[in-house]
N, C-alpha and C positions, 0 to 999 in steps of 0.2 A: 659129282657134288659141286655146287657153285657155293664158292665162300662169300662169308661179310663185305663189303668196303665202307664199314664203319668208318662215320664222319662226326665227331663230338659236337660241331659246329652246327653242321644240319641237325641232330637229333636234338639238343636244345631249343631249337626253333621250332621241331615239330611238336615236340613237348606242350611248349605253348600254346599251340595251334592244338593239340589234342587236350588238353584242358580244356580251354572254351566249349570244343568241341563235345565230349564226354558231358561238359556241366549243361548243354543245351539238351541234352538226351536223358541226362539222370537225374533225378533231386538230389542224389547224396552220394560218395563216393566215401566212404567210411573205411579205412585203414586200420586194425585194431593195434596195440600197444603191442611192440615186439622188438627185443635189439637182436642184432645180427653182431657175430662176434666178430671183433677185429681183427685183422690180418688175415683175413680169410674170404676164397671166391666164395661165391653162392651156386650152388645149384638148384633152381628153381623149378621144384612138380608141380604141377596145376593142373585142377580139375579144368576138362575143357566141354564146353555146354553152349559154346555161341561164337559168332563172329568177332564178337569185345574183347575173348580173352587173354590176346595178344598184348591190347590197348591198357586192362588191368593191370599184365606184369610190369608195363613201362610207365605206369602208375607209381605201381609199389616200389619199381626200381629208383625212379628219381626222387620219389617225397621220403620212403619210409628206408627202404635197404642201401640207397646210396651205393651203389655202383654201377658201371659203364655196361648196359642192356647188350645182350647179343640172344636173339631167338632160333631157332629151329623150326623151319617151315617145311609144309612137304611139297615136292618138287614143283607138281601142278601149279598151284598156287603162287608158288615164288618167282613164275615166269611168270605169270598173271600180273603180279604184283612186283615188278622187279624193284622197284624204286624202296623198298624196305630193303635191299639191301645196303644202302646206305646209311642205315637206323638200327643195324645191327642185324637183318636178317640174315641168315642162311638156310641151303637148301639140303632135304635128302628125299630119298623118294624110297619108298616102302617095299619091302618085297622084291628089293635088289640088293647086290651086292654093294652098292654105291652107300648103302647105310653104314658099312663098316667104316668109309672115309670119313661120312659126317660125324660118327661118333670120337672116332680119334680127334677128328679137328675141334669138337664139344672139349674134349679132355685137355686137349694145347689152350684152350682159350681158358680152363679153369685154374691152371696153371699160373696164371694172375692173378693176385689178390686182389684187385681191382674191378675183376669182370663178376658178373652174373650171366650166367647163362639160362635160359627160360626151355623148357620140354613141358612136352602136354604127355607124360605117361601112360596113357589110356589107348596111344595112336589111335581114334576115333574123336567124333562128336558123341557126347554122352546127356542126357538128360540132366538138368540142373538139382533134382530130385532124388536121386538112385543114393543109394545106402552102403555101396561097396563100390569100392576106388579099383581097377583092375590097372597092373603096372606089367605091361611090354619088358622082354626078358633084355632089350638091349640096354635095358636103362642099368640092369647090373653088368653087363660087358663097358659100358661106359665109367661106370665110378671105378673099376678096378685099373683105367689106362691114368685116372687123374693122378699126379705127383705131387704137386703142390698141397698146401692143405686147403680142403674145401668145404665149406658147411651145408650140409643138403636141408633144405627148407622146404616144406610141402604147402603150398598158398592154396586154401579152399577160398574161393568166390561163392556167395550168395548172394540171391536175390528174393527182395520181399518191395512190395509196394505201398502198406498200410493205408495213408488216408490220400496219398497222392495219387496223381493222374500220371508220374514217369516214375519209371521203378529206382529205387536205392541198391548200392552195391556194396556188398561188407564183407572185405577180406580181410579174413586171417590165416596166420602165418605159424609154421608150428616148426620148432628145431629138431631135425630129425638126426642129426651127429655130425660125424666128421665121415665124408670119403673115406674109406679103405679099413676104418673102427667097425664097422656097422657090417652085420650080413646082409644079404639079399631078401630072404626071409626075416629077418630083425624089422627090416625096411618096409617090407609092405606091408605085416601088421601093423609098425607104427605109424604108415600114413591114413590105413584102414581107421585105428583108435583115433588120428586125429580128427578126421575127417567126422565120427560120428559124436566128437567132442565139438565139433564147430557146428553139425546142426544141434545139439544139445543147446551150446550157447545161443544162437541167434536167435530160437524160441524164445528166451529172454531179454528178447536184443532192447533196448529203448529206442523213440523213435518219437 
């Protein structure tokens, strides 16, 4: 496993830099109304459907959830892209033993109330459309090592385009408990209902 060397410094600048960025590619980056409770990390699931998804959680981290971003990439990738490890990324690679590191180091980093930590529970690319959230069994090996107290939040991302020529992005954010409250099965029905409560809402979405 290769860890973070999260730098607060750089990541504000990239911040910036991915703002612009994001607002040259999207009409709308829409965040829906949600407080994350205080004194507490975040565990962040999200649906994953695309390359942005990354770029959405560091989205919602800095404007909406207010905490210091650390993601989970898989290992490929991460050497690909080494230079996110300065922006909070870390690596695990699938289908080794080397996941059980990442996930303990996931659980040391939740251990701050400060941090959020970002997983894509699906371990795949999934269609932005699909109707059932499917959540990888480490993700409960993972919330059972966390100590600290932690709030697990399930971020569904959509996309709709209505009258424009670049698509709009509307994420919502759904409180799924406290770490070590919640069963494993509690969990995945409840991100399953939120999940078919966010395309519910977005049908109605204004725009």
């Amino acid at each position: 496993m290769l860890p973070s060397r999260q730098n607060d410094t750089l990541s504000k600048m990239f911040f910036r830099f991915m703002r612009w960025w994001m607002g040259r590619n999207f009409k709308e980056i829409n965040i829906q109304p949600f407080e994350p409770m205080p004194g507490h990390s975040i565990l962040l699931l999200t649906n994953h459907f695309s390359w942005w998804d990354g770029f959405f959680a560091n989205y919602a981290a800095f404007n909406n959830l207010k905490r210091r971003l650390f993601i989970m990439m898989q290992h490929d990738h991460f050497v690909n892209h080494w230079y996110f490890k300065y922006l909070g990324a870390f690596s695990m690679k699938k289908g080794s033993r080397e996941i059980l590191e990442s996930l303990t180091y996931s659980a040391n980093l939740l251990n701050n109330p400060e941090n959020l930590v970002t997983i894509f529970p699906q371990g795949e690319l999934c269609s932005n459309h699909i109707t059932h959230i499917h959540i990888e069994k480490g993700i409960e090996r993972l919330i059972k090592q966390i100590k600290g107290p932690c709030q697990v939040v399930y971020q569904c991302t959509l996309i709709d385009y209505f009258e424009s020529l670049k698509p709009r992005a509307y994420i919502h954010h759904f409180n799924c408990g406290i770490a070590g409250e919640i069963s494993f099965e509690e969990l995945k029905q409840s991100i399953n209902d939120f999940h078919q409560q966010a395309l519910k809402n977005q049908v109605n979405m204004a725009h």
